[in-house]
C-alpha positions as CSV (number, residue, x, y, z in Angstrom):
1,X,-9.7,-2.6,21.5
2,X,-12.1,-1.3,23.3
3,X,-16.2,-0.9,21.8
4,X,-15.6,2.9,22.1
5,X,-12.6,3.2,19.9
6,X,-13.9,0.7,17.5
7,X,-16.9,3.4,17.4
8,X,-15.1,6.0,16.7
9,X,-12.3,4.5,14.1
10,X,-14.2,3.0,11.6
11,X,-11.4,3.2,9.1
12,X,-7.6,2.8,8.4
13,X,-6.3,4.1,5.2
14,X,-3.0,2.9,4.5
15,X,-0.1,4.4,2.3
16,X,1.5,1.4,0.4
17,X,4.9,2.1,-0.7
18,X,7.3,2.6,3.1
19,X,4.1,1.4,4.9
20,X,2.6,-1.9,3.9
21,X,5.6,-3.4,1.3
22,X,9.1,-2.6,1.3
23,X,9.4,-2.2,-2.2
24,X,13.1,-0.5,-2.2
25,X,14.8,-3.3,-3.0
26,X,12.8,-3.8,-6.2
27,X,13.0,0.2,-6.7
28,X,16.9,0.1,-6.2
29,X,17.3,-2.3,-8.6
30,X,15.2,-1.0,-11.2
31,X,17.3,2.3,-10.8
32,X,20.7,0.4,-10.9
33,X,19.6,-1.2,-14.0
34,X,19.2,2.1,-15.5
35,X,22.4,3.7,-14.3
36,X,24.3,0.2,-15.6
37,X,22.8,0.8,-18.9
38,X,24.3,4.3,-19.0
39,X,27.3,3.0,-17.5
40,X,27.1,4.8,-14.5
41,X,28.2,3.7,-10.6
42,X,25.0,1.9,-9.2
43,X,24.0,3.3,-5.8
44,X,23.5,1.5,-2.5
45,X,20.3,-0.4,-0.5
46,X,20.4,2.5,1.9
47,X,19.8,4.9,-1.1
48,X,16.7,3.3,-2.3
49,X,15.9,3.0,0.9
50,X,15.8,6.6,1.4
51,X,14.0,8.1,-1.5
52,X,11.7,4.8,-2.7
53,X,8.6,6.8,-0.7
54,X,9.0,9.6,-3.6
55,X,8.9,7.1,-6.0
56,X,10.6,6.7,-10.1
57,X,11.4,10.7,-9.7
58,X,12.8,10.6,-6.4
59,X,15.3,7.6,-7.0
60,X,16.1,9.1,-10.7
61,X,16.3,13.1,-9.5
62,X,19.0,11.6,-6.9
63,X,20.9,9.9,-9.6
64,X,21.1,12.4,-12.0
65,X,20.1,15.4,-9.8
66,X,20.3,19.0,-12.8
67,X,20.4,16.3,-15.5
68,X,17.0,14.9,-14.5
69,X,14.8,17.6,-15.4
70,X,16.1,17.5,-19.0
71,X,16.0,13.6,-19.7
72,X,12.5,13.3,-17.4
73,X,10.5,11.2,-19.5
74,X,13.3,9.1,-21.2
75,X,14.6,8.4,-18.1
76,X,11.4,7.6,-16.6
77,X,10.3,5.2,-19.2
78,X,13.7,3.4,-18.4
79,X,13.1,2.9,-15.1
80,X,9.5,1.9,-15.6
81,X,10.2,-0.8,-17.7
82,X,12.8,-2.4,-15.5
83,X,10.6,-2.1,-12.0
84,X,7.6,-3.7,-14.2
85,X,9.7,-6.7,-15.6
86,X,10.4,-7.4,-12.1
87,X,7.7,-5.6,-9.9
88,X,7.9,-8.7,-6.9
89,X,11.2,-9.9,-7.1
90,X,12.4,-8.9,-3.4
91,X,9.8,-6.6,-2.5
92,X,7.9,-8.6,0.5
93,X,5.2,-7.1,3.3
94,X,6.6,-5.6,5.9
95,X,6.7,-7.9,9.5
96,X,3.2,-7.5,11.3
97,X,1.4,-6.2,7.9
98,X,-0.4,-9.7,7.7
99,X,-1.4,-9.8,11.4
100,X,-2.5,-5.9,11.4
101,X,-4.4,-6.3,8.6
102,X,-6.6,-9.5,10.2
103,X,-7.0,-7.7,13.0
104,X,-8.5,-4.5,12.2
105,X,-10.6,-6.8,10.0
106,X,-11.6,-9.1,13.0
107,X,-12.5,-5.8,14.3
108,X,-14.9,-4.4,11.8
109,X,-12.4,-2.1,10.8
110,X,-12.1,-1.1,7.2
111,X,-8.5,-0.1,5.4
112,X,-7.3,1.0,1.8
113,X,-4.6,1.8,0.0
114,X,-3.9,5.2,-1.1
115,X,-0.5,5.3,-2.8
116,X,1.1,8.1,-5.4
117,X,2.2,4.9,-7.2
118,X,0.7,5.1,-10.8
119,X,-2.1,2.6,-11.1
120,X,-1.0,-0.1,-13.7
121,X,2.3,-0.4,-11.0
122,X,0.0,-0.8,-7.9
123,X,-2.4,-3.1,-10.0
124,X,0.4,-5.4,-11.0
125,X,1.8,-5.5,-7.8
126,X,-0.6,-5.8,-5.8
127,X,-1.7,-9.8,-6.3
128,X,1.1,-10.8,-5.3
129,X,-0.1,-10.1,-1.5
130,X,-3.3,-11.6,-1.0
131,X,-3.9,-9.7,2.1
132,X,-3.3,-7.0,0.0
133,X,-5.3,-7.8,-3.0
134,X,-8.5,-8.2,-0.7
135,X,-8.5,-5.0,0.3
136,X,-11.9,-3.3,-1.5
137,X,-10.5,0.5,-2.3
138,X,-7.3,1.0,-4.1
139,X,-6.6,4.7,-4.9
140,X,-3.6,5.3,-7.4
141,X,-1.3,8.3,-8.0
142,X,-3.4,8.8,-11.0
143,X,-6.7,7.4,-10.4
144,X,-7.8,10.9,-9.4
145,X,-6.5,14.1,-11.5
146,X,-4.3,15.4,-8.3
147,X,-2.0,13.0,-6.3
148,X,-0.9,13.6,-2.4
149,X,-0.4,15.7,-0.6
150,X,-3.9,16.9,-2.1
151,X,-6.0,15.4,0.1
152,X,-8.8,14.0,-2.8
153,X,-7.3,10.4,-2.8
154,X,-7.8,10.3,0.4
155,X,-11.3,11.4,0.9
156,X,-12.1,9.6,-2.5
157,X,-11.2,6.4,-0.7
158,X,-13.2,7.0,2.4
159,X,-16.0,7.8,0.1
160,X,-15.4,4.5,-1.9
161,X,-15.5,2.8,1.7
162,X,-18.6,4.8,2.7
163,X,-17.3,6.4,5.8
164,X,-16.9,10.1,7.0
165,X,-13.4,10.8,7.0
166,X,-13.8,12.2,10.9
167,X,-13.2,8.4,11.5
168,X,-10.5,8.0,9.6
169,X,-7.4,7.4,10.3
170,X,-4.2,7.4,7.9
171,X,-0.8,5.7,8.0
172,X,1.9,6.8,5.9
173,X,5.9,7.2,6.0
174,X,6.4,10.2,4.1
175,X,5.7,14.0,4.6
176,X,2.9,13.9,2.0
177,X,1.2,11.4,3.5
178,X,0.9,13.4,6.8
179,X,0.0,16.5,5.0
180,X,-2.9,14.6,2.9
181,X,-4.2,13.3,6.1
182,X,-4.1,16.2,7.7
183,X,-6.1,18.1,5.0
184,X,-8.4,14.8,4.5
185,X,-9.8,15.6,8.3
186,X,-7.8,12.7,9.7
187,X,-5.6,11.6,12.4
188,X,-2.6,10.8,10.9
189,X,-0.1,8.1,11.7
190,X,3.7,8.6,10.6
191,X,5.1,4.9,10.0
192,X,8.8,5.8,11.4
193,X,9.8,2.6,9.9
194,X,9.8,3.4,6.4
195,X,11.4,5.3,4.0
196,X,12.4,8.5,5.6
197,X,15.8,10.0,4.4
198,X,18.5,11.1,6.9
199,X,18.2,14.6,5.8
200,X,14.4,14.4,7.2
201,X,12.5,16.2,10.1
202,X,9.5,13.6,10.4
203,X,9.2,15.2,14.1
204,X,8.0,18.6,12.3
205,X,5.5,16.7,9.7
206,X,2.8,17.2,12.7
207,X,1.4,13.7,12.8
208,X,-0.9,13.2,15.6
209,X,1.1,9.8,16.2
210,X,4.3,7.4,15.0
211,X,4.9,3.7,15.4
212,X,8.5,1.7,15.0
213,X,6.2,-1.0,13.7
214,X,3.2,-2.3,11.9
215,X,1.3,-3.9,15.3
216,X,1.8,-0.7,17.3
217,X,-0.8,0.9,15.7
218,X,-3.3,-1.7,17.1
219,X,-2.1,-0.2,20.4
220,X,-2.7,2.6,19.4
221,X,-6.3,1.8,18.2
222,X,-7.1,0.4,21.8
C-alpha cells in the first residue's frame, strides 16, 4: 500500500451481515424453526443465502410473502427469539476477514461496522469474533432514528472515528449499502461475495468497485 493511498483512505467502514460474517446459516435456521412451528415446508441454504442481507423481514416476507404484512410483528418476534437462542451456532467470518482486518490495522487504517441489524442482535453477536469485537465504532440498524440506505449511520460512524467521510471508504453486499455510501460521500465497495439474490442487478447498484473476496480490497487499497 503505497504512503499516498494510505493518505488518502483513512477509513474502511464495513457492512456486517454478507460482508464480514456469513450469518445465513444461523438466519436460515432461525426461519426454518419458525415455519416448522407453523408446520410449514422449511426452505433451502441457498434461500437464506439470498435474502439474509435484508435481514428478519427479508427471510420472513419470502416465506409468507401477502401473509407477512398482516402477522409482521408476531412473526418477527418468532424469528427473533430463535436467531438469539442461537445467534453463533454456524455463523463464522468469512475467509480473509481476520487477515483484512490486521492489515488495514498494520496500516493505520481505521474500520467499523455499520449494519441495519438491530443493536442487541449485533451486540450479542459480535463477541464471539474478537477481531470483530475490537473494532471501536459499531453503528446498529437502530442506533440512529433512520437505518440504510439513509446515509446517517454511515456518516455517524465516521464521525465516531473522527474522520471526514471524503476518506472513507465502504464495503457492503447489498443495494442499500451502495446507495448509503454513495450519499455518505464515499467510495463504495460492492462485496460480490455475499448475499446477493439471483433476481439482482448489483452491476446497476453503481459501486465505484467489487471484489470476489475479502483480501482483494487490500488490492484495491494499494
Amino acid at each position: 500500500m503505497s504512503n499516498a493511498q494510505m493518505t488518502q483512505v483513512k477509513a474502511v467502514l464495513f457492512d456486517l451481515d454478507g460482508t464480514l460474517l456469513d450469518t445465513a446459516p444461523d438466519m436460515g435456521a432461525a426461519l426454518n424453526a419458525v415455519l416448522r412451528e407453523e408446520g410449514r415446508p422449511p426452505v433451502g441454504p441457498e434461500v437464506a443465502k439470498s435474502f439474509s442481507s435484508h435481514g428478519s423481514r427479508g427471510l420472513l416476507e419470502y416465506a409468507y410473502a401477502a401473509e407477512f404484512h398482516a402477522r409482521r410483528e408476531e412473526l418477527r418476534d418468532k424469528f427473533l427469539r430463535y436467531y438469539a437462542a442461537n445467534i453463533a451456532a454456524d455463523t463464522q467470518l468469512y475467509s480473509g476477514i481476520s487477515e483484512l482486518l490486521a492489515q488495514l490495522s498494520a496500516n493505520g487504517i481505521a474500520t467499523a461496522i455499520v449494519t441495519n441489524k438491530p443493536q442487541a442482535m449485533t451486540e450479542q453477536l459480535i463477541p464471539y469474533f474478537p477481531e470483530l469485537a475490537a473494532l471501536p465504532v459499531r453503528v446498529s440498524g437502530d442506533t440512529l432514528a433512520v437505518a440504510k440506505p439513509h446515509p446517517d449511520p454511515i456518516l455517524y460512524a465516521a464521525e465516531q472515528l473522527a474522520i471526514d467521510p471524503v476518506h472513507c471508504w465502504y464495503v457492503g453486499d447489498a443495494e442499500r449499502d451502495i446507495q448509503a455510501g454513495r450519499a455518505a460521500g464515499m467510495k463504495t465497495v460492492l462485496a460480490r461475495y455475499g448475499y446477493i439474490a439471483a433476481n439482482e442487478q448489483p452491476e446497476q447498484w453503481g459501486a465505484d468497485y467489487s471484489i470476489e473476496h475479502p483480501l482483494q480490497l487490500l488490492e484495491l487499497l494499494s
